[in-house]
Structure formats: C-alpha cells, structure tokens
C-alpha positions, -999 to 999 in steps of 0.1 A, spaced: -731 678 197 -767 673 199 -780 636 214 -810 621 212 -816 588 230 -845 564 210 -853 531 237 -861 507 211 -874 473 209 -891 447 234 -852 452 255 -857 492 253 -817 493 238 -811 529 233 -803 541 196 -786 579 197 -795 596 168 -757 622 170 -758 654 150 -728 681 151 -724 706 123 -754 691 104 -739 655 99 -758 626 117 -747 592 130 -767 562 143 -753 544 168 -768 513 180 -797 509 155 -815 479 173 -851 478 164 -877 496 150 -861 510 117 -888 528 108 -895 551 140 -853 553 133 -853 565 99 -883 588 109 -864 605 137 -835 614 114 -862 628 83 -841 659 69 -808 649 85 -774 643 71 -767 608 80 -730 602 75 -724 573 96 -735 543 115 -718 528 150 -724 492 167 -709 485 200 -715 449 202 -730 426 176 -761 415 203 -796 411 186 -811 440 208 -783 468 189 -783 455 154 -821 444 151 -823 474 125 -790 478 117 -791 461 74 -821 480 71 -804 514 84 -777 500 64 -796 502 27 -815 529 37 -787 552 38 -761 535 17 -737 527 43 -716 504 66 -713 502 102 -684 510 122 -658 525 101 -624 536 117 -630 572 102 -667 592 101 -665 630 83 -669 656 109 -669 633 136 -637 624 158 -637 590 177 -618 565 194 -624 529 191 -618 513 221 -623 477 225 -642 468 260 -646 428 258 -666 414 287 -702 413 276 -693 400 244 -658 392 230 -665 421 198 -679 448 224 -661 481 219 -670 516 230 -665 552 211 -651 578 233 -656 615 219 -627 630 234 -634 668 226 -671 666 234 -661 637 270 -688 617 261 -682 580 257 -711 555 241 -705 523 258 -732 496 250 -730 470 271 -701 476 290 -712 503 320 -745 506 326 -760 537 355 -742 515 390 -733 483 370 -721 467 341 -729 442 315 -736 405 318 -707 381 313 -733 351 311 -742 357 276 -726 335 248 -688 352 240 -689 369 278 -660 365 298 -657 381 332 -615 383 333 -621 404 300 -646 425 318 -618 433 348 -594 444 321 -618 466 303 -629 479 337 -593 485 347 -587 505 313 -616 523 314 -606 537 346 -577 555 333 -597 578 311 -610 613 329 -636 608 351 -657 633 338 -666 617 303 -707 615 305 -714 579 295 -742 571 272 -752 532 281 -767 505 255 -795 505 283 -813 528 308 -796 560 319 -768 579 311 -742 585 343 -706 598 347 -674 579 349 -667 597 386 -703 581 392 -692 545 382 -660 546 398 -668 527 429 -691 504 413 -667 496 391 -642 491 412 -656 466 429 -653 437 401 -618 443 397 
C-alpha cells in the first residue's frame, strides 16, 4: 500500500492519496481540490473516505465527489479491505478505518502524534472520547496511525498519552 500525505488548506488537514494494486482512494479531501485531483492524474480512483464531517476534511470533498463520480464512505471499496470503526469524541460522526492486513489505521481527529482531538468543538463530548480511547486500545499496538493533522505515530507510541484521559 503506497501513502501519500497532501497538508491542505489554511488548517494543513492531511488528505492521503491510497493506492494498492493500481486502485486509488481519497481519504479526507479537505481543501484544495485542484492540487487533489492533480496528485491523483493517471490513477484509478475507486473510492473516497471521510472521518468526520469538520469543514477542514470535506472542504473538497463535492468537488472530489463529481469529479470522479462517486460517494464518500461506503461500507465496501474494490480492492481495498477496511473496518469502520466509530471513534466519537471530537465530533459525534467521527469514525476511523483500520486496514487490518496492511496495521495502519486513518484516524482523523481522534489521535493525533501525543494527543487527541478537541472535545470543545460543536457535537464533542469528552465521556465519548474515554470510550473510543478505551476501544482503541484493544487493537495491536503496532498499527501505524495516520492523523487528520501533523504526524503520523504508532499506537505503542500513544499508549500512555492516551491513557491518561481515561
């Protein structure tokens, strides 16, 4: 699986650009829909993930959407296997796919490189936020976690970061 991390917008939200056996997903499309569709020039795009429904992921997303004739966030994407998990927290629709086989999970605004997401924002709730935390921690440790912001970390990384808002 080949990942490449686009900061876009005024927020730098990363968009990955996710190709394996020449078919392409967009996840996080947030800004800047043209750099976006120039980046994935001569690709296969097959699908298109959202982890949360904040200005700063979808900024790009209907225009992603036409471009390529498709929807966001379906349960099922050809060549690509995926679990949905719902994180709530940041936002009450926050969710983040977990590519078992490959141990790489895209989490948006839910774990961040030593923190997590902001619980201020309209639809946050912290008590959600423990209880993703506390599910999160049961998955192996060494899933590489791609953030909606900054760097990408480890769960074994996060683990006492994390542990410390539960």
């Amino acid at each position: 699986m080949k990942i490449k991390k686009i900061p876009v917008g005024y927020l730098q939200a990363n968009c990955y650009i996710v190709t394996k056996n020449n078919k392409t997903i967009i996840i996080d499309p947030g800004d800047e829909a043209d750099q976006i569709l120039r980046e994935c020039t001569n690709l296969n795009v097959v699908g298109i993930l959202v982890t949360h429904h904040h200005f700063d992921h979808i900024g790009a997303l209907e225009q992603i959407e036409q471009s390529f004739h498709l929807k966001h966030n379906p349960q099922n994407i050809d060549g690509f296997n995926y679990e949905i998990i719902n994180t709530p927290g940041h936002s009450k629709d926050s969710i983040s796919f977990y590519f078992k086989e490959e141990k790489i999970l895209f989490s948006g605004d839910f774990i961040f490189f030593h923190n997590i997401g902001r619980c201020d924002l309209e639809g946050g709730d912290f008590k959600e936020m423990q209880n993703s935390i506390k599910k999160i921690l049961n998955y192996p440790k060494d899933i590489i976690i791609y953030p909606g912001h900054d760097i990408n970390t480890t769960l074994e990384k996060e683990i006492l970061y994390l542990q410390q808002y539960i």
